[in-house]
Residue, then its C-alpha position, 0 to 999 in steps of 0.5 A: x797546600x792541596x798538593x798539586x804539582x806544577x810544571x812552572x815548579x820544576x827545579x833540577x835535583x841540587x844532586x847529582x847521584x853517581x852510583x847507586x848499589x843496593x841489597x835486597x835481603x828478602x823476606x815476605x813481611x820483612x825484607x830488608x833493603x841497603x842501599x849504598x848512593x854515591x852523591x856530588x852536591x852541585x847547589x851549596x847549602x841545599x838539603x837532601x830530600x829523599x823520597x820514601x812511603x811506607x819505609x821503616x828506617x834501621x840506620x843512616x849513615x854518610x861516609x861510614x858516619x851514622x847519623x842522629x836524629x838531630x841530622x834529618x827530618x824523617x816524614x811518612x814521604x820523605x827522608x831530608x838531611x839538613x844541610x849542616x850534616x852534609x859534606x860539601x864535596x861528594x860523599x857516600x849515603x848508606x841507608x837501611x829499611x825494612x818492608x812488606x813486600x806480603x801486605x802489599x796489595x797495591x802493587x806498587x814498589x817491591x809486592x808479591x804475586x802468588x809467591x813470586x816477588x816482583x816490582x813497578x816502579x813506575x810512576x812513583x813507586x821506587x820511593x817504597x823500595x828505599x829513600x831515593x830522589x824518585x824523580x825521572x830526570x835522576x838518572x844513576x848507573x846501578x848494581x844490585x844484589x839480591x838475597x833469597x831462596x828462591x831459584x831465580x832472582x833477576x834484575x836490570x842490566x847484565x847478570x853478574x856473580x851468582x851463587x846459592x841463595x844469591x845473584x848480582x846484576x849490573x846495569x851499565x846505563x844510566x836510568x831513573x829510578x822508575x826503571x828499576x826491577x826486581x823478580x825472584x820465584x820459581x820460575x821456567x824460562x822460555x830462552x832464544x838468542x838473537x844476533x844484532x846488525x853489528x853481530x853481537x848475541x843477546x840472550x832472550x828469555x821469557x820467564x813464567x810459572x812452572x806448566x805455563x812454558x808451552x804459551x810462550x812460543x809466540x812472545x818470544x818470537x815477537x821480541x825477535x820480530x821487534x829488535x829486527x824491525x827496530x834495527x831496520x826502521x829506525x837504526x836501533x840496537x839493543x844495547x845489553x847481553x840479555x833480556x828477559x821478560x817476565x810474566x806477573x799474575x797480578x798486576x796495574x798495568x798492561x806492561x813495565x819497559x824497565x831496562x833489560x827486565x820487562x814485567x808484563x801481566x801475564x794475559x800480554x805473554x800467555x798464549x796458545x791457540x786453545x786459550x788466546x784469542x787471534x785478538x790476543x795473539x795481535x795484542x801481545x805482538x804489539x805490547x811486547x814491541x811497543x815495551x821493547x821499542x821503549x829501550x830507546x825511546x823512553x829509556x836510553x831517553x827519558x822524559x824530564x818529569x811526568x809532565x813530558x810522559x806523553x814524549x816517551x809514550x806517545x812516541x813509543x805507541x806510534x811506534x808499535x802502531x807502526x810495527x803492527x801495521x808492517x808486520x800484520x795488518x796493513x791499512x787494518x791497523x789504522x782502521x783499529x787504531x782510529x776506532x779505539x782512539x775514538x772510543x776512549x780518546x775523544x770520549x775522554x776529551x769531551x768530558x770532565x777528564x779532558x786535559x792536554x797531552x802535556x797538563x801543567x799541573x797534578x794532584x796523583x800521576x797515575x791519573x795521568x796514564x790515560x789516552x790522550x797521553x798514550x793515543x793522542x800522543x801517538x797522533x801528534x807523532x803521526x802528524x809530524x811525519x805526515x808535515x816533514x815527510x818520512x825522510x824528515x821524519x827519520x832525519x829528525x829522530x836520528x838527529x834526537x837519538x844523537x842529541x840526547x842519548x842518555x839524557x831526560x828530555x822534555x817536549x820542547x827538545x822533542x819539537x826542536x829536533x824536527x825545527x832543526x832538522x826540517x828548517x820549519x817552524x813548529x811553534x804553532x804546532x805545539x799546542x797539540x800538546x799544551x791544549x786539551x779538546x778535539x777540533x772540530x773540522x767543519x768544511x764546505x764545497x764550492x766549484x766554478x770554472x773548473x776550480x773546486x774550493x774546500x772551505x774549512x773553518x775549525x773549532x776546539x770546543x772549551x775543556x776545563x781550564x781551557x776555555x778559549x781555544x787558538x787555531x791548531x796547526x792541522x795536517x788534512x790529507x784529500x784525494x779527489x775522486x770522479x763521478x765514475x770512481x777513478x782518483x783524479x788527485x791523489x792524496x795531497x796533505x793541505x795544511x790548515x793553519x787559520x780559523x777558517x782557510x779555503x783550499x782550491x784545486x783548477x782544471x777540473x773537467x767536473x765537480x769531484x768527490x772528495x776524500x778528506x782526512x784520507x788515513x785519518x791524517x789529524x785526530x779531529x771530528x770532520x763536519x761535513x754534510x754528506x748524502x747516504x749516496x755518497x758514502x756508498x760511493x766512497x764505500x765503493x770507489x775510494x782507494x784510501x781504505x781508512x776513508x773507504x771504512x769510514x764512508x761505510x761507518x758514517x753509514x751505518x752511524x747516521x743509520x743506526x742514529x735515525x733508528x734510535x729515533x724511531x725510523x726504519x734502516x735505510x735502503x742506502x746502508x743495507x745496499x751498500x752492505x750488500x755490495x760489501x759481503x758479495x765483494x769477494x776480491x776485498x780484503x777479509x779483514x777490512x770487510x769484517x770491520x766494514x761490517x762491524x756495526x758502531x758500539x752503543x756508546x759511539x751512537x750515544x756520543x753522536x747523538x749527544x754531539x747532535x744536542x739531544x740526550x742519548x736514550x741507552x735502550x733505545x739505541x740497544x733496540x735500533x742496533x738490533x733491529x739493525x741487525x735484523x735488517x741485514x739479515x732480512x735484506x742479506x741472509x742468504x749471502x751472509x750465510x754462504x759468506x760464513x760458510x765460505x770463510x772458513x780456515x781449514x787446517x789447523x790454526x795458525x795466529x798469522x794475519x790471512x787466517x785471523x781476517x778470514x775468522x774476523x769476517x766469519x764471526x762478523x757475519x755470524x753475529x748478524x745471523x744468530x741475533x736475527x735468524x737464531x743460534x743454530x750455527x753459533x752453538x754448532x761453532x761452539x761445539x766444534x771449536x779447536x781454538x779459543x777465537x771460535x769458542x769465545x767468539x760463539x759463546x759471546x754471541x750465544x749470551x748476547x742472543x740468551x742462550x748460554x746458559x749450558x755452553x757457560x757451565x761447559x766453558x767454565x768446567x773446562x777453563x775453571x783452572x786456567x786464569x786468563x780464560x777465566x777473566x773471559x768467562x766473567x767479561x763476556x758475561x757482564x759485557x754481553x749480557x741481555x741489559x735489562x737484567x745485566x745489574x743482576x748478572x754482575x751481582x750474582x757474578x760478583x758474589x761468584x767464588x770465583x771472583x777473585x776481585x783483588x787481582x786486577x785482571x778480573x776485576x776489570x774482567x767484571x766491572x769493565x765489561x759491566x761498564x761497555x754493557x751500555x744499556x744495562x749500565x745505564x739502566x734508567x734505574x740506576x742500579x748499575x751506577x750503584x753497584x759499580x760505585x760500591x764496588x770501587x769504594x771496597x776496592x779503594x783501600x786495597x788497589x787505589x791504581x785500579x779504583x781511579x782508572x775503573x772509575x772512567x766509567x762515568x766520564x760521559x755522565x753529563x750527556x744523558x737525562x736529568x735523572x741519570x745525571x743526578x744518579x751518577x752524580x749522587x754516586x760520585x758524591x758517596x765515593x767522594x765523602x767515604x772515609x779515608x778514600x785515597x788520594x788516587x780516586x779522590x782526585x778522579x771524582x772530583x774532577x768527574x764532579x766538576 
């Protein structure tokens, strides 16, 4: 057996847990654990497999009853009771194990961070706590007691009776065990109170080290915008007396939404003008409501099994998706959302790692984390409320919310919900989920009579296991737009449901320009043959700001391509951009990620997409000499464009003042890598917020002249943890390439380079692997050091090791001679001793 789970396989657990009450007994290297489980069977005969890793086992017992030996089977992953030793009516398990939290570098289960004792539970890690059926669609009320020293001790659910050395929580909703959390430390809690539509109090607390209470100021106002925008959008209270959030140092993932106990890492809570970026500040806004938003949408209603993790996720993230954009950043936030769906979703499902936002078969869940269950899931919401409109759409959520609170659910419910409520069929619709790759959207033109005809034919290339491709069901939403700019259509969504479906649109005086895909209405790649003079248009005229930036970011991306091969910029890109800086009525915001040029690795993957091998420096090469031609063609306007948006007053995180610093320090990015550093060290000198002095010491790096601004950055921030984690990043991110494997080892031998906590791990190794063109160095040194780096880290935090080792999904785009050196890398990382089941799995499938 290989160890591959498949969804054909699923069963329901043949018991149902009706309470579960445990004791946690803590210690660092050995806590003790008894758990008391009330069970009712409900298949006759069947025996009772718990699951549990790295457990010592004391004692067992089934209404007071201990058993022996001879009752159970006890492996390194599970606890199974034979059938003969259990009752046929319901009874009550008693068991008690013993762990360390201490040695438990892995973070996951109940581990330790810097004294304080925390969980993640989710996917798998319950089943490192104690035996338990360690499966989402379980879902059992619990009480817990916790007994330490430590004076705060939190749990899920409401607080109950507490008193020296002890405190008890109960949770009154029925929850997976992946929900379940546990903190104990000295810790200082940040506290608010927030009154619900029907008048009911919740406590809010945001809870953090000792010296860390003046950074939660903003954390805490964001789960107040969250629960309000919550109630208002979509008609959901929350539905206990507290909740805390909890701030970890050392931690997987970005954020846990367990019941009532979020635990979050530290850099998504921490924040002060002095140390968060507005980039941060945004960041933290959204994680905290999106894990907030998942009260409902993940854990009042949960998913089956980890097949359907793109229900509760996907959902979820088009719900903060939707909170920022009301509260923040407007059409912004669509622009943001598309550019990283494009940068880490689509990369992912042209390559090796594509797999569907529903896979039917895995070998490690955490592997499974990715985005296309994450954004790709959020775009299938998306499109769903663009098909049935937004009355549909709030209708269908009522309606799930009503059918399956307190319910595990799976995909085929979630499309029910919107058949029944819509009357529409949504069969075809549903291979969003069940198929990987993203379709490729070729159409043409034709106009005659006064009648304009949009030709589409689509196309999803083959991924693995998924060779042939049936036609999708796709939401496209066009405008038309004269030869003088005015919108003759207003957006109109066509549903395209055929291969190859033509549109016509009559009584057309002219032939239009049109807007297709206005809002990014399908997560596909749109094949249209198009002029420089027309994306300038569109840039110019169109009234869809998503269409309106992408006209402009096709500009710079066909420009940025032609001089990766050798031409000069083109005339049209650098008109077009001068139109943009002088335009004064425009949002800054929007102006500054018009301005933005396209990353490395997005020209990379064009040119790929276009059939020749991407040459990573001659990319670098094109996009500065890019920049050059800006400054060449537009200096004086940049300049007095940076000068005039500057924010007076002190700072403030608010949308109108962040747009003004984001344009800013876009035209300052032109002006230092081609007129010099004089305004970037005099930023640095003067910043009173960490947006400017980050900002500037990252373009100092990128132009070679940070060497004394570093020294100073590092003096000032050598005690602060998170801005730490930016000193390494920019380093290895922005570093000059052909001496950027150099950087990242002398950064990596750097005492300060504490490599077991994730955040600075990835700080290093992920800024190293966006550093495209010294991670692809030709000689392969890159590859070398990133692969040695996630062999040592392996052993220690296999979560981690997997999900770094992305970096080398898009291997097979390049030359013969990169290839056969990723592949040479993968291959060790493959064949080292003991490897865990997490990395290996990643480097097969990045084999091949």
């Amino acid at each position: 057996m290989d160890g591959t789970t498949y969804l054909s396989d699923y069963k329901p657990f043949p018991f149902e847990i009706r309470g579960v009450a445990l004791t946690f007994a803590l210690a660092p290297r050995a806590t003790r654990v008894r758990a008391r489980i009330e069970i009712a069977p409900r298949e006759a005969g069947a025996a009772l497999r718990l699951d549990g890793e790295e457990l010592k086992l004391i004692s067992a017992a089934i209404d007071g009853t201990p058993l022996t030996p001879a009752d159970y089977r006890l492996t390194p992953t599970d606890l199974t009771i034979h059938p003969a030793a259990l009752p046929e009516r319901p009874f009550t398990l008693e068991t008690e194990v013993e762990i360390a939290p201490e040695g438990n570098t892995a973070l996951e289960g109940l581990y330790m961070s810097n004294g304080m004792y925390c969980t993640q539970c989710e996917a798998e890690g319950f089943r490192k706590i104690t035996y338990y059926p360690d499966r989402p669609d379980v879902m059992a009320r619990f009480d817990v007691r916790i007994e330490g020293d430590l004076p705060v001790l939190l749990s899920n659910g409401n607080p109950g009776a507490a008193g020296p050395g002890w405190a008890e929580w109960h949770d009154p909703w029925p929850k997976p065990a992946y929900l379940f959390a546990l903190v104990a430390g000295d810790l200082r809690a940040t506290s608010g109170r927030f009154t619900t539509a029907s008048g009911r109090a919740v406590d809010l607390n945001i809870w953090v080290r000792p010296g860390d209470e003046d950074r939660c100021g903003f954390a805490l106002g964001a789960v107040e915008r969250s629960m309000a925008w919550d109630e208002r959008v979509y008609g959901r209270e929350y539905d206990l007396d507290v909740f805390n959030i909890v701030a970890v140092d050392d931690f997987n993932m970005g954020a846990m939404e367990n019941k009532g106990l979020n635990i979050f890492n530290s850099k998504l809570v921490l924040a002060s003008p002095a140390t968060a970026t507005d980039s941060d500040y945004e960041r933290i806004e959204a994680v905290i409501a999106h894990e907030y938003f998942h009260n409902w949408t993940g854990n009042r209603i949960t998913c089956r099994d980890w097949f359907q993790l793109c229900l509760k996720e996907g959902l979820t993230v088009f719900r903060d998706q939707s909170f920022t954009a009301d509260e923040r950043l407007g059409a912004v936030k669509r622009i943001e959302d598309v550019a990283a769906l494009r940068g880490r979703q689509f990369r992912e499902d042209a390559g090796p790692l594509a797999h569907p936002p529903r896979p039917d078969q895995y070998r490690e869940i955490n592997n499974f984390y990715t985005a296309t269950v994450y954004e790709k899931g959020a775009e299938i919401v998306g499109m769903l409320k663009r098909l049935v409109g937004p009355e549909g759409y709030r209708a269908a959520l009522d309606l799930y919310f009503a059918r399956h609170d307190g319910q595990a659910c799976t995909i085929e419910d979630w499309i029910k919900v919107f058949e029944d409520s819509s009357g529409r069929d949504l069969s075809q619709f549903k291979r969003w989920y069940t198929e990987a790759g993203t379709p490729r959207l070729r159409v043409a033109e034709r106009f005659e009579n006064g009648t304009y005809w949009l030709d589409f034919e689509q196309e999803t290339p083959p991924t693995p296991g998924q060779p042939e491709k049936a036609p999708r069901h796709i939401p496209i939403a066009v405008g038309l737009l004269g030869q003088n700019g005015d919108e003759i259509m207003p957006t109109r969504v066509l549903e395209m449901t055929e291969r190859r479906q033509s549109f016509a649109f009559e009584g057309l005086g002219a032939r239009p320009v049109p807007s297709i895909l206005r809002d990014f209405s399908a997560p596909v790649g749109l094949e249209r043959a198009t002029s420089p003079a027309e994306q300038a248009f569109l840039l110019a005229h169109d009234t869809d700001p998503f269409n309106r930036w992408e006209a402009g970011r096709g500009l710079a991306r066909d420009t940025l391509v032609a001089m990766a091969g050798g031409a000069a910029a083109g005339a049209d890109y650098l008109d077009a951009m001068g139109r943009l800086i002088g335009d004064a009525g425009a949002d800054p915001a929007f102006r500054a990620a018009c301005l933005r040029l396209p990353g490395e690795d997005e020209i990379a993957a064009e040119i790929a997409r276009r059939g020749a091998a991407p040459d990573p420096q001659a990319i670098h090469a094109a996009r500065e000499g890019l920049l050059a031609a800006l400054l060449r063609a537009h200096g004086a306007a940049l300049g007095a464009l940076y000068e005039a948006m500057a924010v007076p007053g002190p700072y403030t995180p608010e949308a109108g003042p962040a747009g003004r610093r984001a344009l800013r320090h876009a035209a300052l990015a032109i002006l230092t890598r081609a007129e010099g550093t004089a305004r970037a060290e005099a930023l640095f000198q003067s910043a009173d917020n960490m947006t400017d002095e980050i900002g500037a010491l990252n373009l100092l790096i990128g132009a070679g002249a940070a060497q004394r601004p570093l020294a100073a950055f590092r003096a000032r921030w050598k005690d602060v943890r998170l801005v730490m984690d930016k000193w390494f990043l920019a380093q290895s991110a922005l570093c000059p390439p052909e001496t950027a494997a150099e950087t990242v080892a002398a950064l990596g031998a750097d005492p300060a380079f504490e490599w077991k906590n994730p955040n600075r791990f990835r700080a290093l190794l992920g800024g190293f692997a966006a550093n495209h063109a010294g991670f692809h160095r030709a000689d392969g040194a890159g590859y070398r050091f990133y692969a040695d780096w996630l062999i040592r880290l392996d052993p220690v935090n296999p979560q981690t090791a997997a999900r770094m080792s992305t970096a080398f999904e898009t291997w097979a785009r390049y030359d013969a001679g990169r290839q056969a050196k990723i592949r040479a890398e993968l291959a060790r990382i493959a064949a080292t001793p003991g490897l865990s089941r997490d990395l290996g799995e990643m480097t097969a499938r990045l084999l091949g």
